[in-house]
N, C-alpha and C positions, 0 to 999 in steps of 0.2 A: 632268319636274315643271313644272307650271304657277304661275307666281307671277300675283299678283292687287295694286295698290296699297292700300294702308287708311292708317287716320289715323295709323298710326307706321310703316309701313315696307311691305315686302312681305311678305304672306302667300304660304303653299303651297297646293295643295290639300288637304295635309292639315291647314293654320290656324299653320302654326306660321312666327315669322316667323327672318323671314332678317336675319340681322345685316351691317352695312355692312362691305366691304372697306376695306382701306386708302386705296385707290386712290379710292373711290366717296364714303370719309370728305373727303378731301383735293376731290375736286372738290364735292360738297355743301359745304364750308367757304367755298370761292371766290367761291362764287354765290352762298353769304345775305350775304358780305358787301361783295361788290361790290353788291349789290342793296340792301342796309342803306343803304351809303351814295353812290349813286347815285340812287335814288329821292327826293332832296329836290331834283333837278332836276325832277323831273318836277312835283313840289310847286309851285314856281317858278315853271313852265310855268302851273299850273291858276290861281296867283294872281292872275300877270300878263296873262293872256287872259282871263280871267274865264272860266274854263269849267265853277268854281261855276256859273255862274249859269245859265248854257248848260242844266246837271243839274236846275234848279230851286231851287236854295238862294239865303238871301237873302243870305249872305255867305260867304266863304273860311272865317272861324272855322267857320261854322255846317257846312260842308260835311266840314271836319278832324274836327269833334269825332259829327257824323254817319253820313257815309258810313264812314269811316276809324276811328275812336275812338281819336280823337288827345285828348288836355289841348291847349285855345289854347296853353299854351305853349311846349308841345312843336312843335305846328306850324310855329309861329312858328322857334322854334330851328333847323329843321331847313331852313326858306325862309334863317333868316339864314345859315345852313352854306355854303348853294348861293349865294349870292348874294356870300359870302367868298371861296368858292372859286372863280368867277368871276373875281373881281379879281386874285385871286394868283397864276391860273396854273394851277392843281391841276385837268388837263382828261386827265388819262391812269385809264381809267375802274377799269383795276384796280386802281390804286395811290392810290383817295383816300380824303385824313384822315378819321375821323372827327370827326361834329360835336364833342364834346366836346374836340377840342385846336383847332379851328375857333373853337370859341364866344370866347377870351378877346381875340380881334382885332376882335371887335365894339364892344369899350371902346375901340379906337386911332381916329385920323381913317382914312378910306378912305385917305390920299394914301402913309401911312406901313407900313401892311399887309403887304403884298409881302418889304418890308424886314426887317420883323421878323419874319415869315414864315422867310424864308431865311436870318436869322444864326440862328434857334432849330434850323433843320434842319441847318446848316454846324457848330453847336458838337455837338448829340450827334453828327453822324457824325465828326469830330473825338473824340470820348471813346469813343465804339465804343457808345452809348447809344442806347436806343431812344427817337421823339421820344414825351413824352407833354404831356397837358393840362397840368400844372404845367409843365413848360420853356417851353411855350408863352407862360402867363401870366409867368414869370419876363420871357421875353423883352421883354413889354410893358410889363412894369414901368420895366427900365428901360431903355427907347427914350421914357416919361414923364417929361416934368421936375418937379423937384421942388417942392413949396410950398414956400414959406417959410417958417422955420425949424423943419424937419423933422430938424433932427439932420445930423450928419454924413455 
């Protein structure tokens, strides 16, 4: 039997399509999502070399929301991801965060990052917890000092 690719899977020749193995499930997982969140490197790359411009666009937004159809803000989040994860360490290509527990270190100085970075990942594995975007923002909470007279 002859499989053929189409827009949701493998066809036969008889048109009928083939459902994912376990095996096939498990490595497609892998790959969107090391590529989900690997690919704002490469965003990074096009920012910072201007290779917008290189393509003909008159700017990075204009080229995100363009080529890509990206929201500006989205682009943006996704540059600031990579440019976090630069700072912090996070260079092992299957194991990185997503932006969304990334994004809340964007609030801290650069200098302190890293730090807060690693007590948010030390306390869930510590509690046997999975990290997510709230532990992260907790953690920057409070690594911030507080205003004055904020309470207790």
């Amino acid at each position: 039997m002859r499989c053929a690719p189409s827009r949701n899977g493998l066809l036969t020749d008889a048109g009928l399509q083939l459902e994912m193995t376990l095996e096939e499930a498990r490595e497609t997982d892998r790959l969107i999502k090391r590529h989900i969140n690997t690919t704002r490197y490469l965003l990074l790359d096009m920012r910072d070399r201007k290779g917008w411009k290189a393509l003909g666009y008159e700017s990075f937004k204009e080229y995100g929301e363009k080529a890509l159809g990206y929201e500006e803000r989205h682009i943006y989040r996704l540059v600031d991801a990579a440019e976090i994860g630069l700072q912090i360490g996070t260079d092992q290509l299957d194991s990185q965060p997503s932006e969304s527990k990334l994004r809340p270190l964007k609030a801290v100085p650069e200098a302190e990052r890293k730090a807060i970075w690693d007590e948010a990942t030390r306390k869930a594995e510590e509690e046997g917890a999975k990290l997510t975007a709230k532990r992260v923002e907790e953690a920057t909470l409070k690594g911030k000092p507080r205003p004055p007279n904020s309470g207790p």
